[in-house]
MMTF fields as JSON, N, C-alpha, C and O atoms, coordinates in Angstrom:
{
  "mmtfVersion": "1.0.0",
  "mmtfProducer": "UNKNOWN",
  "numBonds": 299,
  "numAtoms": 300,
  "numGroups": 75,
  "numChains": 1,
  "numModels": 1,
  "chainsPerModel": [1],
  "groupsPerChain": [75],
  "chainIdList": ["A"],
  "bondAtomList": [4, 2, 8, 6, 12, 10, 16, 14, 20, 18, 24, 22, 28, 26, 32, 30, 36, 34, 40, 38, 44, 42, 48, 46, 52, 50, 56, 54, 60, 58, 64, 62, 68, 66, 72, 70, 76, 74, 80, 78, 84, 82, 88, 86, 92, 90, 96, 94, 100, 98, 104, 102, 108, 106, 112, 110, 116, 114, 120, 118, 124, 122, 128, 126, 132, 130, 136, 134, 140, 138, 144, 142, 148, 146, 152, 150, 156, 154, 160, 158, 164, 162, 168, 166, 172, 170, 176, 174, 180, 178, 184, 182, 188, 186, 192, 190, 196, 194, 200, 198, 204, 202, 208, 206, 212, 210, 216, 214, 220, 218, 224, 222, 228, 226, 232, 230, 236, 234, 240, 238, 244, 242, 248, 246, 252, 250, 256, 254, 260, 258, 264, 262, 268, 266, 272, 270, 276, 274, 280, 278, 284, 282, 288, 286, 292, 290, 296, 294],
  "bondOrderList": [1, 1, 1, 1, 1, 1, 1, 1, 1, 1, 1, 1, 1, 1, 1, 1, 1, 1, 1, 1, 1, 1, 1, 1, 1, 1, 1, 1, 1, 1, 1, 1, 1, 1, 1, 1, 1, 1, 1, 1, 1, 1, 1, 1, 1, 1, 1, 1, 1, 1, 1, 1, 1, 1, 1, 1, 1, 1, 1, 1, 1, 1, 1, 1, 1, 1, 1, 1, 1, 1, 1, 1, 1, 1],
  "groupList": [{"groupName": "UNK", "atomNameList": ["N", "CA", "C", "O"], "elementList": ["N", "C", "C", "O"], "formalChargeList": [0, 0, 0, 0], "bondAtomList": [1, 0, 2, 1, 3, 2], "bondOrderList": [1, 1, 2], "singleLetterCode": "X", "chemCompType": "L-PEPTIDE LINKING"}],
  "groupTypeList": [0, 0, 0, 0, 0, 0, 0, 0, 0, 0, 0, 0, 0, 0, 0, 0, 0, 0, 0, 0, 0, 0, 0, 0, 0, 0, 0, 0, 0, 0, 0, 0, 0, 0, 0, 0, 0, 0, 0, 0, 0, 0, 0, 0, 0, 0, 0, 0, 0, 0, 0, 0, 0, 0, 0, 0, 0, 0, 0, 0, 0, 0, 0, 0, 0, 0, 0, 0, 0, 0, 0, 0, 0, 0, 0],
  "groupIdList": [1, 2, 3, 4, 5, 6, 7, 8, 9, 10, 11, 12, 13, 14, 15, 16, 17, 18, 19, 20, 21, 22, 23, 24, 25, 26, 27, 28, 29, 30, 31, 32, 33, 34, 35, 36, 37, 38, 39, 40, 41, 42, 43, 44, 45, 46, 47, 48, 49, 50, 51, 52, 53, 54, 55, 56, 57, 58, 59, 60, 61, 62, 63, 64, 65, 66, 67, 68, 69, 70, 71, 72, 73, 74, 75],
  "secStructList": [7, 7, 7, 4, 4, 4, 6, 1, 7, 7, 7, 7, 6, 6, 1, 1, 7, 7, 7, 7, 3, 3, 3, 3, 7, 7, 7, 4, 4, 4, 2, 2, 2, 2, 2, 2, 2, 2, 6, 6, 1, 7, 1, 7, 7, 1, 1, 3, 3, 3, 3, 7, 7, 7, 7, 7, 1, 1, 7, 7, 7, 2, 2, 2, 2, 2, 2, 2, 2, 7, 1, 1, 7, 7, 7],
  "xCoordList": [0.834, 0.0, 0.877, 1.593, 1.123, 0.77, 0.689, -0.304, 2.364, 2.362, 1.08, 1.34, 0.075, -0.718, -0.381, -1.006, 0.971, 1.293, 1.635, 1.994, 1.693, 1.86, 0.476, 0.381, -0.455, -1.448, -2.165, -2.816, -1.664, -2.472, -2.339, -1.237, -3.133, -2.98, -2.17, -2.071, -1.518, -0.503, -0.675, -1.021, -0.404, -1.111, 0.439, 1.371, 0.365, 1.063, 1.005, -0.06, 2.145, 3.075, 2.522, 3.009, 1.1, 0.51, -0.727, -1.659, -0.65, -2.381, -2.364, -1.454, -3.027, -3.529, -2.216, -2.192, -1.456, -0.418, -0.696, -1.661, -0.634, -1.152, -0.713, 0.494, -1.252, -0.751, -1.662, -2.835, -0.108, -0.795, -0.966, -0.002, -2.26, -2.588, -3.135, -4.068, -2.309, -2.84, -3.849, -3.226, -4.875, -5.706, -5.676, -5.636, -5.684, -5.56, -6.786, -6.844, -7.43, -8.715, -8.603, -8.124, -9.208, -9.096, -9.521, -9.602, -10.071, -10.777, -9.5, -8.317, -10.335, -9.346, -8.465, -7.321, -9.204, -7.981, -7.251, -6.459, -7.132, -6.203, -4.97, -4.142, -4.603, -2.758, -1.974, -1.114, -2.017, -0.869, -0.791, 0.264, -2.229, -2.501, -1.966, -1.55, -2.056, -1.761, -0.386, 0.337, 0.13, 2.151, 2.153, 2.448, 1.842, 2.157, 2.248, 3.149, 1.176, 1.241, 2.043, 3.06, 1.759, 2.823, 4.302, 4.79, 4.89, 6.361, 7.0, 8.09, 5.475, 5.693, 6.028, 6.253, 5.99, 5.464, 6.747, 7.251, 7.777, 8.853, 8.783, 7.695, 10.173, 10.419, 10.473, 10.433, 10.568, 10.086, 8.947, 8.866, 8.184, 7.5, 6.592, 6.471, 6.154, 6.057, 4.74, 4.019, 4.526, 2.738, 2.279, 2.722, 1.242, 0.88, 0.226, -0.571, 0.579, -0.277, -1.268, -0.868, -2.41, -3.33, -3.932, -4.892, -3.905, -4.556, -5.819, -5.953, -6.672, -7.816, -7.799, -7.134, -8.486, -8.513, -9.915, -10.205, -10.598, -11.588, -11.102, -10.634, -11.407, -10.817, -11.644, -12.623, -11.419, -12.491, -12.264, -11.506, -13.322, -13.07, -11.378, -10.722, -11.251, -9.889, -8.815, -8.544, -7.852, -6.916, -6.171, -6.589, -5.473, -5.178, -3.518, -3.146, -2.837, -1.418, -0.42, 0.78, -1.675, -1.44, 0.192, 1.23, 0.041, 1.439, 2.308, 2.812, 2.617, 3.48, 4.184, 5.322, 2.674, 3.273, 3.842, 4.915, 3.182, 3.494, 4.468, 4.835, 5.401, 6.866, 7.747, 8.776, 7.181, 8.084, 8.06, 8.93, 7.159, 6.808, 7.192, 7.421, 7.352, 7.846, 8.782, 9.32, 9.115, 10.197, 9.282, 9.841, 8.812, 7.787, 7.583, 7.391, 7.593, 8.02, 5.851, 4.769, 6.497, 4.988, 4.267, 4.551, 3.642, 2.916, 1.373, 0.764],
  "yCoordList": [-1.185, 0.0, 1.245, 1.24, 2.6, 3.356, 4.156, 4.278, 4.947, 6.196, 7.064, 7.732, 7.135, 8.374, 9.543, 9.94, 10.127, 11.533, 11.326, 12.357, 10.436, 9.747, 9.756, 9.678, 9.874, 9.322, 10.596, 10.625, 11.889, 13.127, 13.605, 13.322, 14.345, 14.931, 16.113, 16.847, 16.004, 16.862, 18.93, 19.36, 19.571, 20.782, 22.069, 22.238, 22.54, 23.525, 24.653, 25.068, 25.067, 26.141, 27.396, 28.493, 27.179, 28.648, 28.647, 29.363, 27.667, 27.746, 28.87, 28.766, 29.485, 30.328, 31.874, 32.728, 31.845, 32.659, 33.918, 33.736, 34.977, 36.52, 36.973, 37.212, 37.21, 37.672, 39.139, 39.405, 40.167, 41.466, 41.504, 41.186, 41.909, 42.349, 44.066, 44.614, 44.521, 46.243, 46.303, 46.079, 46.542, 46.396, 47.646, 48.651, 47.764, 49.39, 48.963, 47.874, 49.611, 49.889, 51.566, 52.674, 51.054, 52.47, 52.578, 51.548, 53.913, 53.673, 53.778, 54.083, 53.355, 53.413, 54.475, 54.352, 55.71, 56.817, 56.744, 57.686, 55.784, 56.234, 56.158, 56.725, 55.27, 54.779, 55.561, 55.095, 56.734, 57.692, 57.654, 57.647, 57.633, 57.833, 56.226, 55.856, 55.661, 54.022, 54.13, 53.937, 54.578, 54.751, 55.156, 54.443, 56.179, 56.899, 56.395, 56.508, 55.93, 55.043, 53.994, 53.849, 53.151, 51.75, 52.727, 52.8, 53.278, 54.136, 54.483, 54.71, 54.327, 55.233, 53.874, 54.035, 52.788, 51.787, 51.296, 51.558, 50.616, 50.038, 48.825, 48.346, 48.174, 47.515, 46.204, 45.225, 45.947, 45.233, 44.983, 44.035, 45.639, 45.777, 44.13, 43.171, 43.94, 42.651, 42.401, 42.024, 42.712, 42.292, 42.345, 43.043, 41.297, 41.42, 42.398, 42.948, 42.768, 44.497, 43.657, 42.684, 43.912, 43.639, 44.579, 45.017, 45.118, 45.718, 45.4, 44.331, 46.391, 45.795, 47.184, 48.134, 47.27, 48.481, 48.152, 47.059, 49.33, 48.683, 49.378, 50.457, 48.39, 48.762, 48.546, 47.822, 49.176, 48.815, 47.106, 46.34, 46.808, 45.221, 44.59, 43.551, 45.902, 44.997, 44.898, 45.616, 43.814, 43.579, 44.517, 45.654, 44.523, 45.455, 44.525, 43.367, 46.144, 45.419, 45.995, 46.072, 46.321, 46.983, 46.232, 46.854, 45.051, 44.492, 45.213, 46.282, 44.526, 45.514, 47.186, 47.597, 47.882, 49.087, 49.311, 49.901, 48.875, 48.563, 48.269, 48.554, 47.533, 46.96, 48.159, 48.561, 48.554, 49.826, 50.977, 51.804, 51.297, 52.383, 52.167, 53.151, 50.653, 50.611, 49.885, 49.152, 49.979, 48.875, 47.319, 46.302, 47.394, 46.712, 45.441, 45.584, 43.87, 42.867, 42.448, 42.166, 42.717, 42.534, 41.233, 41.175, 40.58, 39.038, 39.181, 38.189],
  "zCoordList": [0.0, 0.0, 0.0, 1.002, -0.988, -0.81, 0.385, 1.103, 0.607, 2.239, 1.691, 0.691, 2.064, 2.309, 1.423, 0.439, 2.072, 1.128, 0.027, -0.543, -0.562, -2.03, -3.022, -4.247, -2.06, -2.426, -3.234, -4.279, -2.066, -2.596, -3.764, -4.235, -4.587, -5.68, -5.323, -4.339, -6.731, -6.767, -7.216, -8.316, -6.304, -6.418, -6.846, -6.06, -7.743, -8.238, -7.123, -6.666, -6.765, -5.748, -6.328, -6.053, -7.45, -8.061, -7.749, -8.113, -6.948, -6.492, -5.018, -4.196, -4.92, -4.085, -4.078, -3.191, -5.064, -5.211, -5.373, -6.115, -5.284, -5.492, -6.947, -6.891, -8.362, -9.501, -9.474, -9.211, -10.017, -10.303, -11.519, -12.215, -12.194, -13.53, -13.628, -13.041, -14.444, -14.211, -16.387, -17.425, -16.33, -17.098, -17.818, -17.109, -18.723, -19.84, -20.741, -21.312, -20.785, -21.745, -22.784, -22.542, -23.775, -24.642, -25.554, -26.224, -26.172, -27.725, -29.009, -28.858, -30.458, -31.045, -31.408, -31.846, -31.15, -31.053, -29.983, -29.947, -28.764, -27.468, -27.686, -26.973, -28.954, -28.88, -28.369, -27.622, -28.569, -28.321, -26.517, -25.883, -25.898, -24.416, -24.051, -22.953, -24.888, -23.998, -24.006, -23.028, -25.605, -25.66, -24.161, -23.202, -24.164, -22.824, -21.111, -20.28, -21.063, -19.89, -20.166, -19.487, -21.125, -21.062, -21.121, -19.993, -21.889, -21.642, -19.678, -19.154, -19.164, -18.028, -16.85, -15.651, -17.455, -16.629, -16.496, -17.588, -15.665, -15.591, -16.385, -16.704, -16.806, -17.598, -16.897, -17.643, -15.435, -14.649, -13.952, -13.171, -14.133, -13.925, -12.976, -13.739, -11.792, -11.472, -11.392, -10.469, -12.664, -12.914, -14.767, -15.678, -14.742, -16.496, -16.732, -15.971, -18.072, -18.726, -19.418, -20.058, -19.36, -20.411, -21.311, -20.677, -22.406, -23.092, -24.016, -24.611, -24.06, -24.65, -25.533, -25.121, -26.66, -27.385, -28.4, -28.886, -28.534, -29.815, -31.212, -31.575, -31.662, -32.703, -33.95, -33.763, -35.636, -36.407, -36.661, -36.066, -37.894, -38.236, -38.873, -38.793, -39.48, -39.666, -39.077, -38.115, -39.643, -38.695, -37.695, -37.91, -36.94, -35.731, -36.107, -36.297, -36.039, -35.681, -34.336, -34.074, -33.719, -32.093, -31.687, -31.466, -31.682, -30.715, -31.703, -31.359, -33.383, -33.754, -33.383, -33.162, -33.468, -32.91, -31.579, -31.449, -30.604, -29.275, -28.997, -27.857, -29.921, -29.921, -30.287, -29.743, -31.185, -31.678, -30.882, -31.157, -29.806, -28.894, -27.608, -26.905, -26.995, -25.325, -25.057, -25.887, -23.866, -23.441, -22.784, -22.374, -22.807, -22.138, -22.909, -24.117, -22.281, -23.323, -23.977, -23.461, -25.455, -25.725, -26.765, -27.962, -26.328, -26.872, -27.405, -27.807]
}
C-alpha cells in the first residue's frame, strides 16, 4: 500500500499565489494615451499588462506598434 502523502494529488506552488494584472482599456484613437502610460510603466515591472482596445473590423497590428513604442516585453 501506498504512504498516504503519495497518495495526494498533486497541487502547483501557483495555487492560491497573489498575480498582479494592471488592465488598460481604450478607444481606437487612445494609442498615443496608452504609448504613454505603457512608456511610463517600468520595464520590470512585477505584474501582467493587459490591453484591450476597440478597434475597427480589420486587422489590428497593435502588438506591432506597441513593440516599436515601449520597453515593455509585448505578446
Amino acid at each position: 500500500m501506498m504512504p498516504e502523502s503519495t497518495m495526494q494529488p498533486s497541487v502547483p506552488e501557483t495555487i492560491g499565489a497573489r498575480f498582479d494584472v494592471v488592465a488598460l482599456v481604450t478607444s481606437a484613437g487612445g494609442l498615443e494615451a496608452l504609448s504613454t502610460v505603457l512608456r511610463a510603466l517600468p520595464s520590470n515591472l512585477p505584474a501582467a499588462v493587459l490591453v484591450a482596445q476597440h478597434l475597427s473590423e480589420q486587422r489590428s497590428s497593435l502588438a506591432g506598434i506597441l513593440r516599436r513604442r515601449i520597453t515593455l516585453h509585448v505578446t
